[in-house]
N, C-alpha and C positions, 0 to 999 in steps of 0.2 A: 511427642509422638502423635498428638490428635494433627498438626498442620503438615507433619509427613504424611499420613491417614488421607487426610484431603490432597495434598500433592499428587499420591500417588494415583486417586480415584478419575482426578481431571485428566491428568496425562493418559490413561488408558482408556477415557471415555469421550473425546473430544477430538474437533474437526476442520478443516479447512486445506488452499490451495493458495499458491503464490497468480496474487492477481496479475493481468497484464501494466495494467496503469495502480500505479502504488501511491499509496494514500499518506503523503507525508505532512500534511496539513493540522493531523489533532495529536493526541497523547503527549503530550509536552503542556508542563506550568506556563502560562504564558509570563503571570509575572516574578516568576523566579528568576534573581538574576545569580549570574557566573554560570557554573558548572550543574546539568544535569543528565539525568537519565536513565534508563530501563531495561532490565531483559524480559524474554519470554522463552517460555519452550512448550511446542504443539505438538500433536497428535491429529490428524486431519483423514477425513473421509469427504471426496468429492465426487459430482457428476460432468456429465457431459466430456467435456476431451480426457478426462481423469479420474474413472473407476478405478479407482486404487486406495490404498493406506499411503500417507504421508505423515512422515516425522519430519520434524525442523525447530528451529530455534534463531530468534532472533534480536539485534538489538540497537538502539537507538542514542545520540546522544546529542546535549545542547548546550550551545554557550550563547549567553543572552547579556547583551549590554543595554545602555542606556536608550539607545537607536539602533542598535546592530543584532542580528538574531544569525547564529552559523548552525545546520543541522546534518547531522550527516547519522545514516541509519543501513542496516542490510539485515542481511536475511540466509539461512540455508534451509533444503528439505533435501529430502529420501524417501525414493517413491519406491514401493512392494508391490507385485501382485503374486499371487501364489507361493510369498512367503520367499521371491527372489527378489533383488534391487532391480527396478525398470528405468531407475533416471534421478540424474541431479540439479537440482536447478540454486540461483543464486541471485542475487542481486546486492548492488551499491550505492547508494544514493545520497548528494551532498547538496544542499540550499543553504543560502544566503538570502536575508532580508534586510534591508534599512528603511525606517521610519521617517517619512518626511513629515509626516503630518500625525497626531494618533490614531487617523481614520485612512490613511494611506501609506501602501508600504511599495518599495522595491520589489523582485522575485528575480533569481538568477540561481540555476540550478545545470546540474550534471546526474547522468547517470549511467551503469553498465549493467545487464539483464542478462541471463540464460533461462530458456525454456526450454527442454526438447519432445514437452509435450503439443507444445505448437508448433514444432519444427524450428526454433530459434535458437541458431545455437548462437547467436550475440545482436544485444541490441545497445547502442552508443545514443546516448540526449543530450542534446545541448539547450536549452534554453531561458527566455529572459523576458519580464512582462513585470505586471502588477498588482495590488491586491488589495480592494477596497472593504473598510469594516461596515458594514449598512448598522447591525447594532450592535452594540459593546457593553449590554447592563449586565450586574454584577452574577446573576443568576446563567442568560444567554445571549448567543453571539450567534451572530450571522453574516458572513462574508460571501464577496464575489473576486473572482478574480479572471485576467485571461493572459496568455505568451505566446509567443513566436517560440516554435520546438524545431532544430535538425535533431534528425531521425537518419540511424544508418541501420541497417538490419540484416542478415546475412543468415539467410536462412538454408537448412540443411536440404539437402536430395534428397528427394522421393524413390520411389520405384522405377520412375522413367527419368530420372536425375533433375528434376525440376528444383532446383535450387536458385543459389548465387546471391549476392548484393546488392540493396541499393539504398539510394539517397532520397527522402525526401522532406519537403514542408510543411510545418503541419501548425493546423490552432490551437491552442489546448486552453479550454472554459473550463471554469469549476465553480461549482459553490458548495459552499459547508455551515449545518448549524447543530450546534452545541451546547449543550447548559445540564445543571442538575434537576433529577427527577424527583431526589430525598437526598438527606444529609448523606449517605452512605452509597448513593445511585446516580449516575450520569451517564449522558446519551449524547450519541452524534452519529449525522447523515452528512455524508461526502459524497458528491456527484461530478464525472468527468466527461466532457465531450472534445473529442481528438479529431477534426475533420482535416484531409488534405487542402490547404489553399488555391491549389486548381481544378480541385474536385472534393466537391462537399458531400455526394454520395461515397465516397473511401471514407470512412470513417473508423472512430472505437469510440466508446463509450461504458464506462462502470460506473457501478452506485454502490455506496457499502455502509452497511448500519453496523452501528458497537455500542453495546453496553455496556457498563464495566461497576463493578462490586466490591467496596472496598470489607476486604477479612480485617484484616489487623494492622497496624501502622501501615507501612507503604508496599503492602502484596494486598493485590486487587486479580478476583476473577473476571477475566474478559472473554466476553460472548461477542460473536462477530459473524456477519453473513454478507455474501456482496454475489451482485450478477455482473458480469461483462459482453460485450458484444464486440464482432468486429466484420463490420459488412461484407470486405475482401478478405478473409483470410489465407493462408497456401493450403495448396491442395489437400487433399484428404483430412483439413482440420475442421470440426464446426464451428460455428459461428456465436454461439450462445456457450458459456459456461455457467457456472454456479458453484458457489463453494459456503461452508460454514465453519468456525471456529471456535473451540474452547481452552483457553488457556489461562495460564498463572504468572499474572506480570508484576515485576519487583522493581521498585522505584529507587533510584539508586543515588 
């Protein structure tokens, strides 16, 4: 009864928004090998393009070999305002890495997106790059990485039908650092810069800090906050968001 008590406290007191660029770099044991992974389920309150309640749930999974790491993770939400459904969104996301060195790895990834609070009603990635470790001690880690991204996007009408698809190039940098605060307490910052290859003013960029709290074997409360930006966005959307999160995530 007392971790139903808490179950139920977090889920109707906690927050967040599905990012534009999805953070699929931490929550995973890194030296766990075979099979792993996690669920969550949220309750979210956001600002900027998304004053609204958001429910969602999401989950994540890993197969980790000697040299090979496969990831594949999604997401749903359900957006309210005045107590009516305003929107669905979702996502799919599948990487692959191989270790050439213990300080160098592969990156080659996919993914499918809906937003239709940015007007997106599909976004397609393709990409493929690399990912160097800077440190590996046992405590913290700090990575850099960077890829070649196709990007298709197909965004919905506006009011004067400003819509349609297209295709482009893009860079996608990142770095992330990670480690424990206390036996029971660990942290990580993830940051992404997406600039177009013929134009580095088109850009996106997010950052997102998570803490996470371990309750009892492998259910951990997760506190999460990120901002995004995206220089060009379609019309009528702004350019800055903001989201935070609380959730209860089971290690599976």
């Amino acid at each position: 009864m007392k971790w139903i008590l808490i179950f139920v406290l977090v889920v109707l007191g906690s927050g967040s928004a599905d990012a534009q660029i999805v953070n699929t770099l931490r929550g995973f044991d890194e030296d766990e090998s075979g099979w792993s992974g996690e669920l969550e389920v949220r309750f979210a309150q956001s600002g900027g393009n998304t004053d609204v309640l958001t429910f969602g749930a999401g989950a994540q999974v890993q197969w980790q070999g000697e040299r090979q790491r496969v990831r594949a993770l999604g997401a749903a939400t359900r957006s309210e305002s005045d107590e009516k459904k305003t929107a669905e969104s979702s996502m799919l996301h599948l990487r692959h890495n191989y270790d050439f060195q213990t300080w160098l790895a592969s990156l080659l990834f996919a993914q499918v997106q809906e937003n239709p609070f940015q007007r997106l009603r599909l976004r397609r990635l393709l990409g493929a790059g690399a990912r160097v470790d800077v440190i590996d001690a046992e405590d913290w880690a700090l990575s850099l990485g960077a890829a070649h991204m196709f990007e298709r996007e197909e965004i919905e009408d506006d009011e004067i039908g400003a819509g349609g698809t297209s295709d482009n190039q893009r860079l996608s940098v990142f770095v992330t650092c990670a480690g424990d605060l206390t036996e029971n307490l660990s942290a990580d910052v993830v940051a992404f810069y997406q600039p177009l290859w013929s134009d580095f003013e088109d850009s996106r960029a997010t950052s997102q800090a998570t803490l996470r709290l371990g309750i009892v074997g492998s259910l951990e409360l997760v506190l999460r906050g990120s901002v995004e930006h995206d220089a060009r966005p379609p019309a009528g959307v702004e350019e800055t968001d903001w989201s935070y999160r609380t959730a209860l995530s089971l290690g599976l």
